[in-house]
Each structure stands twice: as C-alpha cells, then as structure tokens.
N, C-alpha and C positions, 0 to 999 in steps of 0.2 A: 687760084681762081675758083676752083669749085666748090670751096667754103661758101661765097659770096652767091652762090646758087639759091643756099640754105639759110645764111643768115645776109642780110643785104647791106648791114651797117655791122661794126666791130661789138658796140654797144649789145646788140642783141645776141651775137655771140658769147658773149662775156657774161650776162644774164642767162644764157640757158646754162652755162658751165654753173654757174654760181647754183640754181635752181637743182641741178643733179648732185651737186656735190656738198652742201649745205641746208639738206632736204629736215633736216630738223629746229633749225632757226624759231624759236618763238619769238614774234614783236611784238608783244603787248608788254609792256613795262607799266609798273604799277607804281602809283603816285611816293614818293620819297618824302615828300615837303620840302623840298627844296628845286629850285634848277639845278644845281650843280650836283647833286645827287642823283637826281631823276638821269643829268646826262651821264654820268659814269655807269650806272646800273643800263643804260642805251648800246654806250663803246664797250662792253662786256658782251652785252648780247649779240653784238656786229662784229665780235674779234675773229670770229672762225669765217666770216667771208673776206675779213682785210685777209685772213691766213692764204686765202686761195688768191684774190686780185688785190696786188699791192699798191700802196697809196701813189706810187707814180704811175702804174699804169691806169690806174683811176683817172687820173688827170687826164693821161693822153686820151683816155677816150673821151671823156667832159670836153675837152678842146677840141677833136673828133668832129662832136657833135653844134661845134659853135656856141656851146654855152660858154658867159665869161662871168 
C-alpha cells in the first residue's frame, strides 16, 4: 500500500522504473525510406525497455489503465 502513496496508478510506477533504469534510450530515429525499416530501426531502439517491462505486463497495465 505504500507504493500507491508514491506512485497513484501502476502505470507511473512502471514509467519511473523504466526512466531510471533505461536512462540512455535515444528516440529519434532517423528516416530509413521505408516504414518497415524505419519500424525495425524503432523496436531496436525500445528493445532494452521491453528488456526491463515485458510485453505482458505491458498489457496489463494498458488494460489497467482502460485503454482498449
């Protein structure tokens, strides 16, 4: 219960973990010519936050949150 002091929803927990612990993240990704370039050169650069929050717990917080 004392988490919920700090962070109020799971979501922003999950975001400050991520923000300490993948503190070198660059997100600019630079034009490929293509989409399906551009998105693989994206999921490369996001691989070391899936490292830390995994695609299911992704979810559960997306649903968490009432997004569908």
């Amino acid at each position: 219960m004392v988490t919920y002091l700090q962070w109020p929803q799971k979501c922003y927990l999950i975001l400050a973990v991520i923000s300490q612990q993948a503190l070198s993240i660059e997100l600019e990704i630079a034009n490929h010519g293509s989409l399906i370039e551009d998105l693989i050169a994206l999921f490369k650069v996001l691989d070391p936050i899936f490292e830390i929050i995994k695609p299911n717990d992704l979810r559960d917080v997306i649903s968490d949150e009432g997004i569908k």
